[in-house]
C-alpha positions as CSV (number, residue, x, y, z in Angstrom):
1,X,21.5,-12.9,-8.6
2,X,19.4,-11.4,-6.2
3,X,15.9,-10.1,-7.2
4,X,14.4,-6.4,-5.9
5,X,11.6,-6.8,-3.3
6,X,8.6,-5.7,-4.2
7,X,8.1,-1.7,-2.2
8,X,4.6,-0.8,-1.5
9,X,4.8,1.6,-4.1
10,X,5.5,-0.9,-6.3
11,X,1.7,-2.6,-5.5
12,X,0.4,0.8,-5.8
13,X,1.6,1.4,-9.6
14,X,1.3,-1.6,-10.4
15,X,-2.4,-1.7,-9.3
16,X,-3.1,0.8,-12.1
17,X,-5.6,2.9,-9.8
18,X,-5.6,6.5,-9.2
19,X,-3.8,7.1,-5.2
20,X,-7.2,9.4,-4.9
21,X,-9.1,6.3,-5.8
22,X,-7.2,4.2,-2.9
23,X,-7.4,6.5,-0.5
24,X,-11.4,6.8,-1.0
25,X,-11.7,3.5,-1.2
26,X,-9.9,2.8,2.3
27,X,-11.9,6.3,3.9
28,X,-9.2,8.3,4.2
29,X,-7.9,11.8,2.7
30,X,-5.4,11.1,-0.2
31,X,-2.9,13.4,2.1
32,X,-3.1,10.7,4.8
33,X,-2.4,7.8,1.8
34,X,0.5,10.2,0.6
35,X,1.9,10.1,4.5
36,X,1.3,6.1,4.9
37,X,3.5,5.6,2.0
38,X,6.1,7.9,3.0
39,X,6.9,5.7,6.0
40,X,5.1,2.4,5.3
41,X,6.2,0.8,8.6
42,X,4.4,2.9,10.5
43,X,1.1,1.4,8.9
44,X,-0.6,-0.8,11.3
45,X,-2.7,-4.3,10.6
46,X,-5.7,-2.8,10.0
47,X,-4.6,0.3,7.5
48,X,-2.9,-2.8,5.9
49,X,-5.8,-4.5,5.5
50,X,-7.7,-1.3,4.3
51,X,-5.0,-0.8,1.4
52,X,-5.1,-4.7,0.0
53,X,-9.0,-4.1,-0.4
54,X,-8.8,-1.2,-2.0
55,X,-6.6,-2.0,-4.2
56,X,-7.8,-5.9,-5.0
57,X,-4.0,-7.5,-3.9
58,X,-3.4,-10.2,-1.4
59,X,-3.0,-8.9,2.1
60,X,-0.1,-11.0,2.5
61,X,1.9,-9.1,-0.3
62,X,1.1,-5.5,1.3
63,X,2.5,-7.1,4.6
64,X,5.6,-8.4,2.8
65,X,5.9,-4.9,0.6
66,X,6.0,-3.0,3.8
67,X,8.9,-5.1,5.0
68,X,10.8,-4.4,2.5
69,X,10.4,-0.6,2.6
């Protein structure tokens, strides 16, 4: 039995916090947050690193999460 890999999308719900929130919190408009997650292998270390903060996760599990997208 194999188990879903967590999506980047799945951190974000399950953070609880608004996407206009995030994207404040990492300085960016909530239409550049809304592009990152449309093609979350295109984020780079430091957007990464941005999103974990704002949302209070382990950078490791954004890294991982944008793997599996």
């Amino acid at each position: 039995m194999s188990m879903k890999k967590e999506t980047l999308e799945d951190i974000i719900i399950a953070s609880g916090i608004k996407k206009e929130i995030i994207a404040k919190r990492m300085g960016i408009s909530p239409s550049y947050l809304w592009r990152l997650r449309q093609e979350p292998n295109k984020m780079d270390l430091d957007y990464m690193k941005k999103l974990s903060e704002a949302m209070g996760v382990e950078l490791d599990r954004v890294i991982e999460a944008v793997k599996n997208n």
